[in-house]
N, C-alpha and C positions, 0 to 999 in steps of 0.2 A: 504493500500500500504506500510507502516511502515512494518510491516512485512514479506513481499513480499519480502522488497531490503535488507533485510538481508539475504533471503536464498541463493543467490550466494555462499555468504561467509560462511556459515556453510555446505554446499556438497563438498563433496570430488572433485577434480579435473575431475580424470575419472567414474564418478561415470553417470549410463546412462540416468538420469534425469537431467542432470546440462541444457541441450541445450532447453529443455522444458521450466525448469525453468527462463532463460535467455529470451525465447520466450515469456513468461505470460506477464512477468516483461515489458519487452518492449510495449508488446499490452496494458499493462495499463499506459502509459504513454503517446502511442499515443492519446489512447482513451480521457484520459484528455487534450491533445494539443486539440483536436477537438473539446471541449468544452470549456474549457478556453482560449484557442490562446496564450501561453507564449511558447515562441520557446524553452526556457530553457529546457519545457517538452519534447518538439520536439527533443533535441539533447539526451537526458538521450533514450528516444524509441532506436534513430538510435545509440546509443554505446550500448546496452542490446542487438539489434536486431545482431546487428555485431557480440556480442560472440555467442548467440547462433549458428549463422553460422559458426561461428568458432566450435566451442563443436559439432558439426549434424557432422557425419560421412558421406564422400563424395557420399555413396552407399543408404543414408539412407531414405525411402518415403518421410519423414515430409520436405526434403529441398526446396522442392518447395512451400512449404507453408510460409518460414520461408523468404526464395527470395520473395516472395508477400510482406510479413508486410513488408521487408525492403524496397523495393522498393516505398511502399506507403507510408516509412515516405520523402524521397525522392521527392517524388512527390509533396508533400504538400510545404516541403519546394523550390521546383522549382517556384511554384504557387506564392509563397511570395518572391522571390530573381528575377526569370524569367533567373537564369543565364545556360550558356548553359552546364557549368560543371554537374550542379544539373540534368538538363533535361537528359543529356549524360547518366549519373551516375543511375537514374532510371530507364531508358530504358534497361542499359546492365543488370541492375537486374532482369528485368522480361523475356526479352530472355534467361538467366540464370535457370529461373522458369522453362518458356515452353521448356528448352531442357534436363529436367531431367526425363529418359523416366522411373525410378521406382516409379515415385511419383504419385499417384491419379490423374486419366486424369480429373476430375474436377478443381485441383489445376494450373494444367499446361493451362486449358482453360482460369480459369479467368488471367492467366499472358498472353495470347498472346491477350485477351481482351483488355489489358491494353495499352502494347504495339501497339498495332492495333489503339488506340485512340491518344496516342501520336504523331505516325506515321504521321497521316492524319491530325493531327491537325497542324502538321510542313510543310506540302502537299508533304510527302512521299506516294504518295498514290500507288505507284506499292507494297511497302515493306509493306506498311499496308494493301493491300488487299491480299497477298503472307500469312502473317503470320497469319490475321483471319480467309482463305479460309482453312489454314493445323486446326484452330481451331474447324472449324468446321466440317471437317472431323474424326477428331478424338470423335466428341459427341459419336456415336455409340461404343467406346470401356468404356463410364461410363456403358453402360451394367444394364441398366433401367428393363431389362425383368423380372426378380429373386425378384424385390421388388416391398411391397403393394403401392396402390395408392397415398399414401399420401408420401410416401418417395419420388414416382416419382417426383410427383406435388412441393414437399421443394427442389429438386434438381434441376429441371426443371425451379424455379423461378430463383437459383442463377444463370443463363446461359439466362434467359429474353433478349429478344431483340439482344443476338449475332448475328443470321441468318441477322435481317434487316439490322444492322450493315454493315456485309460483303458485302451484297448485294450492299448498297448504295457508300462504297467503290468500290466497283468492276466497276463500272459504273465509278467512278471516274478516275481509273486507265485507264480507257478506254475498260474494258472488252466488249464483247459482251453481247447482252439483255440475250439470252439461258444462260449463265454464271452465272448471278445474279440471274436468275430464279433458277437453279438448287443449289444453296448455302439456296436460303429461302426453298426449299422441302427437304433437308438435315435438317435443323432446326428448322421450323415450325412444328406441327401437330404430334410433336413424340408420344404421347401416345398415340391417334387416330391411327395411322399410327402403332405401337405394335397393336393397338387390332387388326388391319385388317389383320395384321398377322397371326395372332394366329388363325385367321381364311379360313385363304386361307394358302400361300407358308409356313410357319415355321409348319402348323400340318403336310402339308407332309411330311417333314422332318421327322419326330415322327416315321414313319416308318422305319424298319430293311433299314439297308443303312450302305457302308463302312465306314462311318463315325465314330469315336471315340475322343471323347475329353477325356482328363485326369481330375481326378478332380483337382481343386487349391490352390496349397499349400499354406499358407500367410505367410510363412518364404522371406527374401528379397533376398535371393538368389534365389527362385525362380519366383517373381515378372517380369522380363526380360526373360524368356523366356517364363513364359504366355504369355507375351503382343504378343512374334513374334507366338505363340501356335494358340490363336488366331484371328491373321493375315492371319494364312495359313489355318485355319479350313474355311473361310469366302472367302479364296481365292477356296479352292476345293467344296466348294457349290457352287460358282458362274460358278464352272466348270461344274455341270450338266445339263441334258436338264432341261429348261426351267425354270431355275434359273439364269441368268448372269445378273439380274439386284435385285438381294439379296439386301435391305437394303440399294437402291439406286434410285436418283432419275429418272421419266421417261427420256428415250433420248429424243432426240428435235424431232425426228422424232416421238415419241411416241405423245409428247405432242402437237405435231400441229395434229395429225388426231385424237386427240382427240377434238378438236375445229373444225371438221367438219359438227358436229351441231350448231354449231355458235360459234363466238369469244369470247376468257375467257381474262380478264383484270386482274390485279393484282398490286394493288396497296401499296405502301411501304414509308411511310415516317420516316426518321428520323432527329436529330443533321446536318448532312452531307448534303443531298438532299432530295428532293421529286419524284416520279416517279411512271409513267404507265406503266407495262410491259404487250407488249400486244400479244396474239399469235390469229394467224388465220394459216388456213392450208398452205397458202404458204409463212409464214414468224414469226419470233418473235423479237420484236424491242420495242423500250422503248421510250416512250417521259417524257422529263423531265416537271416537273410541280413543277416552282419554287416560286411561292403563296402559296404552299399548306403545309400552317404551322398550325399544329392544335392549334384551340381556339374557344373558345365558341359562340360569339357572332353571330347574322345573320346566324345560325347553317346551313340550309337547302341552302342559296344560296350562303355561303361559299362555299358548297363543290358543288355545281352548277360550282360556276365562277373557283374555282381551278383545282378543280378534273375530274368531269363529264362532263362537256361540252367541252374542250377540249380532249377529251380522243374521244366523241362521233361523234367528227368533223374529226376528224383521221379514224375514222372507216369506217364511211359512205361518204366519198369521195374518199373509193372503193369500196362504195355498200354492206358493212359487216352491220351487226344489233348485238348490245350487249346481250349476256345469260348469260353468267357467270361474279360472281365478287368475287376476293378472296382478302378480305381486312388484313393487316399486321399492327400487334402492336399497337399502343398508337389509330391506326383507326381501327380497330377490332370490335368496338361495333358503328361508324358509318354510318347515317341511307343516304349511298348512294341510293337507293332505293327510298326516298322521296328529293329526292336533286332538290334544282329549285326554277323557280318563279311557285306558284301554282294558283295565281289571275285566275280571269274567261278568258276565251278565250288566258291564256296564253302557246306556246308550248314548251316554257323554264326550264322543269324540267324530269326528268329521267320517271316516268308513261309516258309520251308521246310521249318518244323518244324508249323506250326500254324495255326490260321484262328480269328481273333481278331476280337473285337467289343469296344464299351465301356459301359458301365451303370454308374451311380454306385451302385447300392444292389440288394441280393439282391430286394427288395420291387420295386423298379423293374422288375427283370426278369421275374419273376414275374406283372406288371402288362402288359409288352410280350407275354406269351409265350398271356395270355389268348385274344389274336385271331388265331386262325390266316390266315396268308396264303393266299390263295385269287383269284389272278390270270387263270382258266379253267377248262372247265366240266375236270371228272375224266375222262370218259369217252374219253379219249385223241388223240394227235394225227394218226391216222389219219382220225379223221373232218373231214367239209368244215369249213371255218371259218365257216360260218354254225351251224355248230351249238356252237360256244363259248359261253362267255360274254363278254362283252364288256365287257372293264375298259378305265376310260376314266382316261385321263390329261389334266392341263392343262401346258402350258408356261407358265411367265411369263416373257416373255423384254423386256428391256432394253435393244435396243441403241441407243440415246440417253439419254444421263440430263444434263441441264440444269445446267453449269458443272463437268464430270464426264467426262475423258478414258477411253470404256470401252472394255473389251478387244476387240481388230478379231475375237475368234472366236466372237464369241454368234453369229451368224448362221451359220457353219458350224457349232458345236454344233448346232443348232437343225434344220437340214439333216440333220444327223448321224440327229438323233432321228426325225425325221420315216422316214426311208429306212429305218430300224430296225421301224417300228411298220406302214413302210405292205406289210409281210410278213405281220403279224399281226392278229389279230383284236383291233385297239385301238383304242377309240373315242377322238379326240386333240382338244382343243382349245386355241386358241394366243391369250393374253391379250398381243398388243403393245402395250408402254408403258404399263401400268396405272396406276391408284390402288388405293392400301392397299384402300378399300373393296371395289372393285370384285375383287379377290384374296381376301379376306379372303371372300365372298359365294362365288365358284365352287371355293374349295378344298372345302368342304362337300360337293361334291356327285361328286368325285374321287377313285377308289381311289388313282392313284399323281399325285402332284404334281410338277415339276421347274422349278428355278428357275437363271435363268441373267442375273444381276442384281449388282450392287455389293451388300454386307452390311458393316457396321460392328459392329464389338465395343468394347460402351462398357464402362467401370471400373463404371459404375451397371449391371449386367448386364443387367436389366428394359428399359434405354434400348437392347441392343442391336438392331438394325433393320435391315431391306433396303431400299434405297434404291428408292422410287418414281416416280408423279406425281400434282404437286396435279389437283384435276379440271378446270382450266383448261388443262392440258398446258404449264404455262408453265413449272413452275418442279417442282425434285425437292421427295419429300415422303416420311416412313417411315412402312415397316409395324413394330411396335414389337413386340416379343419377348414384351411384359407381355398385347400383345391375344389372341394367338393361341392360347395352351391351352384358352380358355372355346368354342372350338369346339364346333359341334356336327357330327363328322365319321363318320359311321355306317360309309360303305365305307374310310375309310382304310388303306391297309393303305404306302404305302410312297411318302417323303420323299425328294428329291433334291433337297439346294444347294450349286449350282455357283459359293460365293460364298466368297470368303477370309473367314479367320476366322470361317465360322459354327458353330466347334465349337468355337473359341477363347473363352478365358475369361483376361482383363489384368489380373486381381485377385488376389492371394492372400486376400484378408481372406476372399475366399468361395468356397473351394476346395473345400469339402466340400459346396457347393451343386449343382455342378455346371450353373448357369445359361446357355444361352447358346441360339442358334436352335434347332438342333439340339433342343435339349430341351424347347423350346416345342412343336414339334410333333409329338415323344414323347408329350406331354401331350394334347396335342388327338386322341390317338387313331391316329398313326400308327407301328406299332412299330418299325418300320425308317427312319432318316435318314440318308442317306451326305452328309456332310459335310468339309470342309475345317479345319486344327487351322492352320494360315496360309498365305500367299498363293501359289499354286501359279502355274505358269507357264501360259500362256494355253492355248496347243498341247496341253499334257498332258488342261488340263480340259478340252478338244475330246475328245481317244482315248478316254480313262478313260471318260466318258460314253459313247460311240460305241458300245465296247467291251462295255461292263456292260451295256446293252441288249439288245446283241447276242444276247451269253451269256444274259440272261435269258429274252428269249423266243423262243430255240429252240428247247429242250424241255417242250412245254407239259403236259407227263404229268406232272413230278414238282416241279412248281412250290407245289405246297400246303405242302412243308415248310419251318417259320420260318428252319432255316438255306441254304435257298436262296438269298438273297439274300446273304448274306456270304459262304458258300462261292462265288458270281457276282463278288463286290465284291475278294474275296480274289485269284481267278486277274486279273481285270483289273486291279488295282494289282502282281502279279506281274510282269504283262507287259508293264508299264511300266516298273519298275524293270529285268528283263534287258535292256532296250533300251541302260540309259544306269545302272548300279549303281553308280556312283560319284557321281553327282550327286542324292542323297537327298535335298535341298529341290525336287528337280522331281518326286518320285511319293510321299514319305511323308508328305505334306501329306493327304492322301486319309484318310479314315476312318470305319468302318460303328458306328453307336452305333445301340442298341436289341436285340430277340431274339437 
C-alpha cells in the first residue's frame, strides 16, 4: 500500500487513470478497515473514494461502481456512529449509483440492493420495494444470453437472493401475493429459464423477421442509446403474435390455470419475513409464516410446524390437495417432502397429507407440463402387448468405476429393473460401463433413461457430473451437467438417477438457480427426474427403484397423466419410509423434481 499512496501524486492531474487510481487506493483501505477496524482507515477509503468521484467524468461507466465503494465506506461507518447524517449520506450514494443509466446494469443492481436494504431496515418499505422491484426489472438488460456458463453462474451469484428480497419487501409494502410472485419469476430460475428459451420463443425469432439490431458499439457515447436500442427491440417482439409475454413472467391468469391440476405453493424466506405464496385457480394469496427461520435443529418437524402444516391447513379447508412446491433461496435444498412427525400411526407429516414435486420456477413448470407423458398406446391394457407402444428405456449402469469403491447393489438394481420391464411392453437397452459420449448419443433416442452410477455435486454446479469411462476403459471420466440440456431428446418423457446428490446443490451463492443433474435433464427435454437430495443407502436405492417400476407399469390405461409418475414416486418412497420411519436419511433422500 506504501506505494499505492504515492501514485496520486506522481499522475498528472488530467491524466485518464488518476480516478482508477484514487478508486484502488481507496478499496484498499477499506479493505483493511474491514479487517483491522481502525476508523482512521475508514476515513483515508472515504477521502480517496471522494476524489476518484471527483477525477470519473460525469458520462463515465465506472461511476456507479465508484458511488458503490463510496457508499459502503459510509455505511460501515453509519453501523458504528448509527447517526442519521451517515445513514442519509449512504443512501443518496447509492440512489446516485442506480441512477446512472451508462454504467453496467450489474453495478447499478447491487446499488438499489443496497439501498433497498436500508430502506426496509428504517421501515420505508413502499420506497424499498419501488427501488428493488425497478432492480429487478432491469436483470434482463445484464444480457446473460452471449456468455458461457460459468460467467453466467459468477454473475448470477453477485445478484443471489435479490428476487426473495423484493418479494419479501413487496408483501411488506402491502403489495398483492400475484406481485411478489411475479418479482421471484423475474429473478429466480434465469439460466433455466434462457435454456427454455432457446428452445421454444427466442429460436423462433432466428427466423427472417423485421427485426434488426445494430451491433454495439463500446465507445460511451454510444452506451445510452443501446440501453433505449434495446428497450424498443424487446418492446417490438412483445408486439408480435404470440410473443407479448417475451422474457416475462406468467400473468396471474396464466399462473392460476396452470394450478388447475392442483395447487402450486411457493415458499420464500428471508432477513425480512417468511411466507407461502399460494395459487389455486381461483385465487393467489400469501400466508405469512413467521416461525419459519431456517436452522438446523428438529430439521423434518421444523419445517412440519412452520412451513407445511400451516400452508396444508389453508388449502384443505377449501378442499385443495398440495402438487407443487417451489422452494426459494437459503430453503432451496429443503426436504419439504419428508416434513412431519413420521412415528407409526402418525398423520403429521407431508407423505400423508400430500404428493409433492419440486420446480424452481412457475415458468419451469409450465415448460415440464408442455409434454404430456405418454409411456403406451391408450387403447387399454386389455389388449395383447404387441399392440402397445413400445417405450424404450436405456440403463447406464456402472458397476466398476476405476479407483472408485461402488455400491455392491447396481447389479441387483439393474436385475430389479430388468424383471420389472420384462412384464411389459419395454423396449430396454443396457449401456455397461460407458463413456460420457457414448451416453450422451443413446439418451436421445430414449423415452425413459435410468442411471445407476456415482454422480458428484461440485460448488461450480455446471462441473457437477456422473462418473464414467474414458474410451480406453482404463480410467473414470464425466458426463458434465453443462453438456446435457443442448440435447436433442424428442421422446423424453422420464429421468431416473440413482446417484447421491444428483439433486443436491453445495452452494448457496446459487440457490435460486437451482442447478444440478436433475435439472440438466429437465432441460434437455425430460419433464420428470427422480433424483437423490444426498446419499441414500444402497438397499433402499435397490427397493425404491424396484418398487417405482413396479407401480409404474402396471396400469398401463392411465399412464398419460403428468402426475403419474409422482403420485408412483410418492407411494414408493411411502413404502419405504413405513418400513423403517424413524430413520429419515434412509428414504427422504429420494425426490421427484419436474411436472
Amino acid at each position: 500500500m506504501k506505494h499505492t499512496e504515492t501514485a496520486p501524486a506522481a499522475t498528472l492531474g488530467d491524466h485518464p487513470n488518476r480516478a482508477r487510481i484514487y478508486n484502488n487506493l481507496g478499496n484498499q483501505f477499506s479493505e483493511r478497515f474491514k479487517r483491522v477496524g481502525d476508523l482512521d482507515d475508514l476515513q483515508k477509503a472515504i477521502k480517496h473514494l471522494g476524489a476518484a468521484l471527483f477525477a470519473n467524468p460525469g458520462d463515465h461507466p465506472n461511476r456507479a461502481a465508484i458511488y458503490n465503494n463510496l457508499g459502503r465506506c459510509f455505511e460501515s461507518r453509519y453501523f458504528r456512529t448509527h447517526s442519521a447524517e451517515h445513514y442519509n449520506e449512504c443512501l443518496r450514494l447509492y440512489r446516485e449509483a442506480w441512477h446512472c443509466p451508462i454504467s453496467p446494469p450489474r453495478d447499478r443492481i447491487k446499488a438499489a440492493r443496497r439501498a433497498g436494504h436500508l430502506l426496509c431496515s428504517a421501515g420505508r418499505f413502499h420506497e424499498s420495494s419501488s427501488i428493488l422491484e425497478d432492480a429487478i426489472h432491469l436483470m434482463p438488460s445484464v444480457y446473460l444470453q452471449l456468455l458461457k456458463r460459468d460467467d453466467q453462474q459468477h454473475i448470477l451469484s453477485e445478484l443471489s437472493g435479490l428476487s426473495s428480497t423484493a418479494a419479501s419487501v413487496a408483501l411488506l409494502a402491502g403489495r398483492e401475493a400475484y406481485h411478489s410472485l411475479k418479482l421471484l419469476e423475474l429473478g429466480r430460475g434465469v439460466i433455466m429459464g434462457l435454456a427454455m428459451d432457446s428452445r421454444s420463443e427466442v429460436s423462433d425469432l432466428k427466423s427472417p423477421s423485421p427485426l434488426r439490431i445494430r451491433p454495439i458499439s463500446p465507445a460511451i457515447a454510444r452506451r445510452l442509446d443501446t440501453f433505449k436500442e434495446m428497450e424498443a427491440v424487446l418492446t417490438r417482439i412483445r408486439s408480435l403474435p404470440g410473443y407479448g409475454g417475451f422474457l416475462l413472467p406468467p400473468s396471474e391468469e396464466a399462473v392460476q390455470n396452470i394450478a388447475k391440476a392442483g395447487p402450486i405453493v411457493v415458499f420464500n424466506s428471508t432477513p425480512f419475513r417468511s411466507d407461502a405464496i399460494i395459487v389455486t385457480t381461483t385465487a393467489i394469496t400469501s400466508l405469512e409464516l413467521p416461525q419459519l427461520e431456517y436452522e438446523e435443529t428438529s430439521l423434518l418437524m421444523w419445517l412440519w410446524d412452520t412451513a407445511v402444516e400451516p400452508v396444508l391447513e389453508r388449502l384443505e379447508s377449501s378442499g385443495a390437495i398440495l402438487r407443487s412446491g417451489i422452494r426459494v433461496g437459503q430453503l432451496s435444498m429443503a426436504p419439504f417432502h419428508a416434513a412431519g412427525d413420521h412415528s407409526r400411526g402418525s398423520a403429521r407429516n407431508t407423505l400423508s397429507r400430500a404428493t409433492s414435486t419440486y420446480i424452481p420456477t412457475i415458468k419451469a413448470l409450465s415448460y415440464a407440463r408442455q409434454k404430456k407423458l405418454h409411456l403406451f398406446d391408450e387403447r387399454g391394457a386389455s389388449l395383447p402387448p404387441e399392440h402397445f407402444r413400445n417405450a424404450s428405456l436405456l440403463l447406464v449402469q456402472m458397476a466398476e468405476t476405476p479407483g472408485v469403491t461402488n455400491p455392491p447393489g447396481v447389479h441387483k438394481e439393474i436385475q430389479y429393473i430388468h424383471d420389472s420391464t420384462a412384464k411389459n411392453a419395454i423396449k430396454i437397452t443396457v449401456l455397461g460401463n460407458p463413456t460420457p459420449a457414448e451416453v450422451l448419443k443413446q439418451v436421445q433416442h430414449h423415452d425413459i433413461v435410468h442411471f445407476a452410477c456415482r454422480a458428484v455435486s461440485d460448488f461450480n454446479h455446471s462441473n457437477s457430473h456422473l462418473v464414467l469411462l474414458t474410451p480406453d476403459r482404463t480410467d473414470a471420466d464425466k458426463l458434465m451437467s453443462r453438456d446435457i440440456p443442448s440435447l436433442n431428446t424428442p421422446g423424453a418423457q422420464l429421468a431416473y438417477l440413482s446417484s447421491c446428490y444428483s439433486a443436491g446443490n453445495p452452494s448457496t451463492i446459487l440457490a435460486d438457480e437451482a442447478i444440478h443433474l436433475a435439472n440438466a435433464l429437465q432441460l434437455a427435454g425430460f419433464s420428470h427426474t427422480l433424483a437423490s437430495l444426498w446419499k441414500p443407502e444402497d438397499q433402499a436405492s435397490s427397493e425404491v427403484a424396484r418398487d417405482f417400476y413396479d407401480l409404474l407399469f402396471q396400469d398401463q390405461r392411465n399412464v398419460d397423466h403428468y402426475y403419474r409418475v409422482s403420485a408412483t414416486f410418492h407411494k414408493t418412497v411411502k413404502k419405504l419410509r413405513d418400513k423403517m420411519p424413524a430413520n429419515y436419511l434412509r428414504w427422504a433422500a429420494f425426490a421427484h423434481t419436474g411436472a
